[in-house]
N, C-alpha and C positions, 0 to 999 in steps of 0.2 A: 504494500500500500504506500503510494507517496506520500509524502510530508506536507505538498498543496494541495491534498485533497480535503473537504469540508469536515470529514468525521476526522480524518488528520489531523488536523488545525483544529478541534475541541478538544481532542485526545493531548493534544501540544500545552495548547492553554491551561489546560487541568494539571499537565505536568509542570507546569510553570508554577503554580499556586495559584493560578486565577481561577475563580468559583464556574464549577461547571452545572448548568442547571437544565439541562434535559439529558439523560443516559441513552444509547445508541439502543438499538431495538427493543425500545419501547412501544406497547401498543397503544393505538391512534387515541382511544379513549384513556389510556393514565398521561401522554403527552396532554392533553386537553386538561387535564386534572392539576398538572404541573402548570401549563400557562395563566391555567386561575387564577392558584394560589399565586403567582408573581404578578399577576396585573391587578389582584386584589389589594397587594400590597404598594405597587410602585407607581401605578395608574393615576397620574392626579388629574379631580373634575369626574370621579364617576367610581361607585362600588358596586354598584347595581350589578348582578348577574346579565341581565337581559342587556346593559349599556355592553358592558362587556363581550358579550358574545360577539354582540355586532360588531365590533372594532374585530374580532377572531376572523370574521368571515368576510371582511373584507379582504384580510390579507388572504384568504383562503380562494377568493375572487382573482385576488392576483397572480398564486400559485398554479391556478387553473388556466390564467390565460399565455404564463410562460409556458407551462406543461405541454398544452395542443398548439404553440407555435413551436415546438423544439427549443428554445430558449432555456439558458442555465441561470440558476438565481443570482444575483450580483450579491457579491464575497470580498468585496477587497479590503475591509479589516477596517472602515472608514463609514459608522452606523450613519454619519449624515449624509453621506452621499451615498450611501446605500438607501438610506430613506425615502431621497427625491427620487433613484430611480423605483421606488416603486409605488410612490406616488404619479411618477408616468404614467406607468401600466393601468393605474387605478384609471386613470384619464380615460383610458381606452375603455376599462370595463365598463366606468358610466356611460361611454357611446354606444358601446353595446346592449346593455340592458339598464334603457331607460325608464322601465317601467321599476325597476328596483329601487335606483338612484338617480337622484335627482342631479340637475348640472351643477348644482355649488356643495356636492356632498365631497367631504375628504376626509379621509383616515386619520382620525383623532390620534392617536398612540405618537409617542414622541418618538427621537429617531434609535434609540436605545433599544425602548419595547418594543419597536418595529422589529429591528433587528435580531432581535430575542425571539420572538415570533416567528420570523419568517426561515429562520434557521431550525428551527424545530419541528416544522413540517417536512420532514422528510419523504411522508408516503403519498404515494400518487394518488389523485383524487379519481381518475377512473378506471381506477382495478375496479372488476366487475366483483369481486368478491365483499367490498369493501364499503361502509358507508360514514365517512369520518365526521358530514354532518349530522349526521342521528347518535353518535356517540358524542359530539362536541353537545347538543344539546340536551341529552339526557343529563353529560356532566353539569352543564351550566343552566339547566332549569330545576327548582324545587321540588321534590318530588310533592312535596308539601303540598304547595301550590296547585300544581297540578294533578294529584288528588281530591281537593276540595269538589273541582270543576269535574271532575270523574274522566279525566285525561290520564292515560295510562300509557306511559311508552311503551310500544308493540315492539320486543326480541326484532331483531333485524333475520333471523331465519324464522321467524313466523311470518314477517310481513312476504319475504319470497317464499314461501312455501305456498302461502295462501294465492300472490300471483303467479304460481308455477302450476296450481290446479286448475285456476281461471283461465290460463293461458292467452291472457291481449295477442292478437297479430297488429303487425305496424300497419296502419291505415284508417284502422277502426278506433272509433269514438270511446274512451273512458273516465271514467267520471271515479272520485273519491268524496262522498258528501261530507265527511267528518274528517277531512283529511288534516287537521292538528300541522304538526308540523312538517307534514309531505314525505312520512316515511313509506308508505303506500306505492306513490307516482312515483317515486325515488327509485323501490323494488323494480317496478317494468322499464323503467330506465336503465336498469341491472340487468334486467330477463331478455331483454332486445340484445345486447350486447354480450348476452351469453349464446344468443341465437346465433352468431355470427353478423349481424346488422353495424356499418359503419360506424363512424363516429355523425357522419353530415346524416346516415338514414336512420340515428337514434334522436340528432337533431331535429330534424322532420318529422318524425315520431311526436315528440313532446310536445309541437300545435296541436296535437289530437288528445292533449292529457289535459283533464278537465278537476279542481278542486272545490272545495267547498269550505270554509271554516268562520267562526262567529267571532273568532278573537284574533281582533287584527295585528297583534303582533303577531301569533303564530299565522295568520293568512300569510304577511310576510315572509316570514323564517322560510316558511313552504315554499314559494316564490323563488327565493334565493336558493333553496334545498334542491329541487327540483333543474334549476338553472345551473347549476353548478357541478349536477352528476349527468346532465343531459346537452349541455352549451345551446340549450333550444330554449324555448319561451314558452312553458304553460300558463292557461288560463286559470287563474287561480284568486278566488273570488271572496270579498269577504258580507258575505250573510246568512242567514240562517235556514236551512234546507228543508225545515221543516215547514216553517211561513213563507218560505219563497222569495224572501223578502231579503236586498242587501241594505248594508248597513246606512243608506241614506235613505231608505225607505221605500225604492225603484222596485219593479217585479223583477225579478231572479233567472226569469222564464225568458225575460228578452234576451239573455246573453249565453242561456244554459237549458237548453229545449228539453221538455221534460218528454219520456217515452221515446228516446233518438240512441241511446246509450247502447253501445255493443258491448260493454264490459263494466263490470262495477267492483272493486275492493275497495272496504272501507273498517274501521273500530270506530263505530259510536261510542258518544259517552255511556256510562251505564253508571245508575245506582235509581234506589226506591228515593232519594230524598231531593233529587233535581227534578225542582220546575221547568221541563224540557218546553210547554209551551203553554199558551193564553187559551180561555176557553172561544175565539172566535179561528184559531188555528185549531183545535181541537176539535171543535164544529165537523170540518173540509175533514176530517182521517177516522176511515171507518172505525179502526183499532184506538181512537180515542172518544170511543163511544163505550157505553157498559154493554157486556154482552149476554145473551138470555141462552140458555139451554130448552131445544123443543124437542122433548120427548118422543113425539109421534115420529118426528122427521126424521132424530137421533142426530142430530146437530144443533152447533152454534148457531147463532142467530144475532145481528147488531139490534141494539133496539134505539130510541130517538135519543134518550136518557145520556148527555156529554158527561162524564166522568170528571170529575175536581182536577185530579191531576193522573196524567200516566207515566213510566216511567221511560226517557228518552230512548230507551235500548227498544221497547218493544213500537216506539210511532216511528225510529227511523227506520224500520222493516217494511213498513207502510211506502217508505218516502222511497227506499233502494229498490221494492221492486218497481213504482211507476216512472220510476228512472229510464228503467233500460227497455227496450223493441222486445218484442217477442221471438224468442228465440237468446236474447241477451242474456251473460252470463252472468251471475253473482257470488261474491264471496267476502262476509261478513264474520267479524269476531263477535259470539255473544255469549253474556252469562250463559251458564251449563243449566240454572234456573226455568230458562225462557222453553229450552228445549224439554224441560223432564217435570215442572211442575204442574200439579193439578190445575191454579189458578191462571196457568195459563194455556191451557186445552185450546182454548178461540183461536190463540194467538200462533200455535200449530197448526190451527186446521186451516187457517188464513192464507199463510204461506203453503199448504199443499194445495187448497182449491186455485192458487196463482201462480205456480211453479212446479215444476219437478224436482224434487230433492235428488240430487246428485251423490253427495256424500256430509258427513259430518264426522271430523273429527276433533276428537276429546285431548284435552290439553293438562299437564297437570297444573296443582294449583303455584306453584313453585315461577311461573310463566311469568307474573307483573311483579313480582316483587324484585324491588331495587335494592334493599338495602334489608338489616334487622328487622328496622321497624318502616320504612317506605316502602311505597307499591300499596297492594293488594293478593290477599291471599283468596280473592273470587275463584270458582274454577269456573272454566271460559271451553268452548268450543268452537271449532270453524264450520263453519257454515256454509258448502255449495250449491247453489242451485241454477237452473235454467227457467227463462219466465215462460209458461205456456205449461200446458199438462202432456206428457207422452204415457201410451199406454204400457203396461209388463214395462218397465222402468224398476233396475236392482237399483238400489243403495250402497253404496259403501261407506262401509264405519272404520273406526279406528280408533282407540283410545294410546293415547302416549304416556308411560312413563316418567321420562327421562326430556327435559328439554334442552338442557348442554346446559344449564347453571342450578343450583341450590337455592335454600329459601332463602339465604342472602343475596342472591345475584351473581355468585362466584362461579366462574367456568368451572367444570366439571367433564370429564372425559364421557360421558353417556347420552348420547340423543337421541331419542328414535325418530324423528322426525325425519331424516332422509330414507330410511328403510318404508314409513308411510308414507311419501315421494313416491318410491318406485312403485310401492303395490299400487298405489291411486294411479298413476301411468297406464301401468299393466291393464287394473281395471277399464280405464276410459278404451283403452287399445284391443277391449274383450279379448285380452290374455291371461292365461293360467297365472295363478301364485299361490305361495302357501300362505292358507287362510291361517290368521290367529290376533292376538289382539290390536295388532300393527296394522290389517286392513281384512278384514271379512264383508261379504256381502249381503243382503237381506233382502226381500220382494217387499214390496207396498205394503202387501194383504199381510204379511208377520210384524209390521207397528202394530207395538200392543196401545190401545188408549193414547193415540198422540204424543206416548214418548218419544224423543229423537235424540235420547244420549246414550250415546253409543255402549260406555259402561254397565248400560242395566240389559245389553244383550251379548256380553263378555261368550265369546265360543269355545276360548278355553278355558273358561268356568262350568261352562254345561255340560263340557266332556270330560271333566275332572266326577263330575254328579254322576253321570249315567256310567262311569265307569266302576261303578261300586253297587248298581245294579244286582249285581248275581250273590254278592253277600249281603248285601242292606235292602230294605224295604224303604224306596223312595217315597215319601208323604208328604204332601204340601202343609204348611201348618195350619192353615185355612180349614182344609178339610179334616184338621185335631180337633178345631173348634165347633164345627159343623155334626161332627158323633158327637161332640161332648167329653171327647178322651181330655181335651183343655179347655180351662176355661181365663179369660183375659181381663183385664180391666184396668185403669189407668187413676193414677192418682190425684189429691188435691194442691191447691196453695191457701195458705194461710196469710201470706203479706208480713213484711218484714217488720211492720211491730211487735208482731209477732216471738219473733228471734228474743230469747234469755226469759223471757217469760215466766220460765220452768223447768221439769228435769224428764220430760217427755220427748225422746229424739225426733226431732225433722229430718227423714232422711231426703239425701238429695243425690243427685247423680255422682257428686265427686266424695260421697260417702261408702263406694261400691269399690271391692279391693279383694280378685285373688280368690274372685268366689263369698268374699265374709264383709257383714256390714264394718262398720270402724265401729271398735269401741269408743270413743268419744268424740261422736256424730259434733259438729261446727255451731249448730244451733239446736237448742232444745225449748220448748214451747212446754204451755200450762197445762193441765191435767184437763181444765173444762175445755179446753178445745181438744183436743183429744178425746174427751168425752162422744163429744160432739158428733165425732168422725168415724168414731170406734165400729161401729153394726155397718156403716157404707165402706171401710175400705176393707174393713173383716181380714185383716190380718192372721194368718193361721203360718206354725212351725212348716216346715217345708215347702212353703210358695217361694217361689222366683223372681227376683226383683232385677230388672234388668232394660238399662238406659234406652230410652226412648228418641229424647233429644239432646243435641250437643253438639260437639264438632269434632272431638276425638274418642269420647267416653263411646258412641253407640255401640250397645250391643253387649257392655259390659255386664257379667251378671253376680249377682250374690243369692245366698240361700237364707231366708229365716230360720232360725233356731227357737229353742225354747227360752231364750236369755232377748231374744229380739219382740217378744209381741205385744210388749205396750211400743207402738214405733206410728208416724205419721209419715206415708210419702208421698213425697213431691208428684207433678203432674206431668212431670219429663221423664217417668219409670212408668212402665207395664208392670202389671202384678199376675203371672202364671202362674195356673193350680193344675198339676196330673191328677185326674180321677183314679183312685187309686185300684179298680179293675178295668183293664181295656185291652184288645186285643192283638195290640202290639208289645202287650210285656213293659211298657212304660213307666218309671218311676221319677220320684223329683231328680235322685241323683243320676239318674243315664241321660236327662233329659238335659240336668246344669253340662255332661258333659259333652254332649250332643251340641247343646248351643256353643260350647265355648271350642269347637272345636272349628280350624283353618278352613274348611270347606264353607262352611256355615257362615265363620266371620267375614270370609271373602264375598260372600251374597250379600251380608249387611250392609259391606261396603259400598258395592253395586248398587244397591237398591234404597239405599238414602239418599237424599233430597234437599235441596238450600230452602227454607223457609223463612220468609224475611231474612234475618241475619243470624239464623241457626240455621242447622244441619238437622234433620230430621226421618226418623224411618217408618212414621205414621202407622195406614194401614196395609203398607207395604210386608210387614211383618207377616201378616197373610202366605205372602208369596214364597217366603223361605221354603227350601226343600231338605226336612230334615232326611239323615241316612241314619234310620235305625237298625243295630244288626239283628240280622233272621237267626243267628244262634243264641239259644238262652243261655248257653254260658257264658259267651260273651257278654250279654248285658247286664248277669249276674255279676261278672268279676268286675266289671267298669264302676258299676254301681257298687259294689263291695269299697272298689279305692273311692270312689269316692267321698264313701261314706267318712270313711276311715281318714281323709284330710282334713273334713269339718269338723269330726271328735277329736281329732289331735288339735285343730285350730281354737276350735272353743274350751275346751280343756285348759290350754295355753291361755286363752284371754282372760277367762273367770282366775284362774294361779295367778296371773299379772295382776289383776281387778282385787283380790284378796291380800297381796302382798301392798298393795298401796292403800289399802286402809288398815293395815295390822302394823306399818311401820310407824302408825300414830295411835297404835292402842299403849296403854299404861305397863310398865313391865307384870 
């Protein structure tokens, strides 16, 4: 390596004693995290994140336009006259993209932080691999902040994943209505250029990429995002897609034809607590109307009746399909909610009576979290479809794993999502693959009830079940309930005045441990309320107390004892009773060990559900398919151990319960 080369000459200076402030192959997003912190600090006239950025992406503007001229960055060890030469180049970018910059805008940053800056970009802005403005702005925007607004920064391999199902060709019209900060248009900007498409025919390209977003910095950001991985000029618009309406009050429609769209990727905002829109926008979207169930017809049904509020994930479903032509593609990030909960059956059946579902896949929840405590730990799934109905039309499902980082955000060597790439290929191409949870198929006619999340049709769960067949007697628990071999019921609340009251335990979900209540249950309530409850919750030794709702606890169970039956539980716990003759040989203890076993927990998993902002297994516990075994010695000896862990555990609690009241009796 020479000694005038640029990583030379840092390498030089650092050996010199002069402070070296970005290390050589570093990734694009920690370089961003370093130039923060030094324009946080040196930057005078501005600390702002968002000021900051922008001073980044100008020079990044600059970088871009030495890059596609073959030009090398000016180095001669001279930050002021390196400065003005790249307040030149700035010259030219505002001639080029006028619609970004204005003719009297110039690069704030002195000639120092210039220089610091523009040395530290090292990597090429249009490696197709690559997206340094969605990393520069994930660094330099709050997750905080954008949280609030339910702005979630989309993995840069979800965002091309999702336009890699969609598949845009260059010619065709596509549109991003919630495009944030243009990580979306950015991806087919990537996907063209992975297709082999020039640099002038990815150019060309980008007149045909169409955004949408409500917050005009971020319409900017986009603006510039898009312009910068494309050297084209998208249309990129700031108003709101759901009123139609841009931010000076104009229709939306004049400039962005609704029903014209050959392609659509988009991540709406999502959460229950955003006013996504006014009741005279509300009015115009069928989905923000309440909806009625008719019996006779066995469908939904809109009725006049406008809804107070809905939540923006399910009206911009409404907006993306009358986006696009018939025949137009769509692929949308949505709570895993919208696809699998009861409350939103309508809002299923909307999207099949307008579309064909193509595929859906299941994301883990691990996908928006940024940080410990940033992000979101929603689970989310993608969302394919085509507008128009085809008939005999499969599905393909797929649930992920693995997204390539942890609940903190950290890279991790695991992703399934390019192995769900290939199968989804395969599938679109009516080629073979091996079916399993990474992409399996499904017919129309097997959605059960308008679920569309992929994890509650797991295939290799089903054939883990029917593989135990020829020893076990497969039973739905439903139909335990329906003999009467079980019997079920659900707990109360009391209200947290409640709490100390007394010396009567409140059990609650995270009272449940190991099979055995806790001896000294968190809250204990008064004996008259207890009273109270005592003949309705009929607490008896041997019932099964076992978590209902939550977010980690479902499914957990414990066994009453004779030391447990003056107890109150909560409404987040099922209470199971085995009738003590039934024709599968059934007892409490084969049953706690039946529930508590990996086959079974793995269906709870499955088959729970985001309710509001819990997790929930309802009456989905129905569905469980317990494997009781067809030999009686086997269920003898299960139940033998198990018996025998509760008497060794309760034995051990009453010894512990007795030793802490005898070490304060009198000698």
């Amino acid at each position: 390596m020479g000694r005038d080369c640029p990583v030379a000459k840092r390498r030089q200076e650092h050996e010199l004693g002069e402070p070296l402030l970005f290390k050589e192959l570093k990734t694009p997003k920690q370089v961003f995290r370093d130039i923060r912190n030094y324009l946080a600090g040196q930057f005078v006239g501005a600390t702002r994140d968002d000021v900051l950025l922008g001073e980044v992406l100008k020079c990044l503007f600059c970088k871009l336009s030495l890059e596609t001229s073959g030009q090398t960055p000016e180095d001669n060890g001279d930050p002021v006259k390196n400065a003005h030469y790249y307040r030149s180049i700035f010259g030219k970018v505002r001639a080029d993209f006028p619609e970004i910059y204005a003719d009297d805008e110039e690069i704030l940053l002195d000639p120092t932080a210039m220089d610091r800056v523009m040395r530290a970009l090292y990597f090429p802005l249009l490696d197709a691999k690559s997206d340094p403005i969605g990393d520069a702005y994930e660094v330099f925007a709050g997750s905080e902040t954008r949280g609030q607004a339910g702005q979630f920064f989309t993995p840069r391999n979800v965002t091309d994943l999702l336009v890699k199902v969609v598949d845009p060709k260059p010619g065709e019209r596509i549109v991003d209505p919630a495009c944030g900060a243009g990580g979306f248009l950015a991806s087919v900007g990537r996907y063209f250029r992975l297709q082999g498409l020039t640099q002038e025919e990815v150019k060309s390209a980008a007149a045909n990429m169409h955004g949408v977003e409500k917050d005009r910095y971020l319409a900017n950001l986009a603006r510039v995002h898009v312009s910068l991985l494309t050297k084209g000029h998208a249309s990129i618009h700031c108003a709101d897609s759901l009123s139609l309406l841009t931010d000076d009050g104009n229709p939306l429609s004049d400039s962005m034809p609704i029903g014209e769209y050959d392609a659509l990727v988009t991540n709406p905002p999502f959460g229950v607590k955003i006013v996504a829109a006014n009741k005279e926008t509300l009015r115009t979207l069928e989905l923000g109307h309440k909806w009625e169930f008719d019996k006779k017809e066995d469908e939904w049904k809109p009725s006049s009746v406008v809804r107070p509020q809905v939540p923006p994930q399910v009206l911009f479903i409404e907006r993306c399909i009358s986006l696009v032509r018939d025949g137009g593609r769509i692929g949308i990030v949505l709570p895993e909610s919208v696809l699998s909960n009861k409350s939103y059956r309508f809002v299923v059946q909307y999207i099949r009576s307008h579309c064909t579902v193509k595929g859906v896949l299941g994301m883990p929840e691990a996908l928006f979290k940024t940080s410990g405590k940033g992000g979101t730990h929603t689970k989310t799934c993608l969302l394919i479809m085509e507008k128009g109905k085809k008939q005999r039309s499969r599905v393909f499902m797929a649930e992920a794993k693995w997204c390539g980082q942890d609940s903190r955000a950290r890279e991790i060597p695991y992703d399934d999502l390019p192995e769900i790439a290939s199968n989804f290929a395969a599938f679109s191409k009516r080629k073979k693959f091996e079916e399993s949870r990474l992409g399996f198929t499904m017919t129309g006619k097997s959605i059960i009830d308008n679920v569309l999340c992929p994890r509650y049709y797991n295939p290799e769960l089903d054939n883990e079940i029917q593989a135990l067949a020829e020893t076990h007697t497969l039973v739905r628990l439903g139909d335990l309930l329906k003999d009467n071999t079980l019997e079920i019921a659900t707990g109360d609340e009391v209200g947290k005045l409640a709490y100390g009251t007394g010396e009567i335990p409140f059990v609650r979900t995270s009272d449940l441990s190991n099979w055995e209540l806790k001896v000294d249950p968190k809250h204990c309530i008064d004996r008259e309320i207890y009273e109270g409850l005592k003949n309705k919750q009929d607490v008896q030794p041997f019932d099964i107390l076992m978590v209902k709702d939550g977010t980690y606890l479902i499914g957990t169970c414990a066994i009453v004892t004779e030391y447990d039956r003056e107890i109150v539980y909560q409404s987040h716990l099922y209470k199971l009773r085995v009738r003590k003759t039934n024709e599968y040989g059934l007892t409490p203890c084969l049953l706690l060990a039946i529930l508590s076993s990996p086959i079974v927990c793995r269906q709870i998993k499955a088959k729970q559900f985001t309710q509001d902002i819990i997790d929930s297994l309802g009456e989905r516990i129905r569905e469980l398919v317990l494997p009781i075994p067809k030999s009686k010695k086997k269920c003898n000896k299960v139940s033998a151990l198990v018996s025998k862990v509760i008497d060794d555990r309760v034995e051990a609690r009453e010894l512990a319960r007795r030793a802490r009241v005898e070490v304060l009796q009198p000698t």
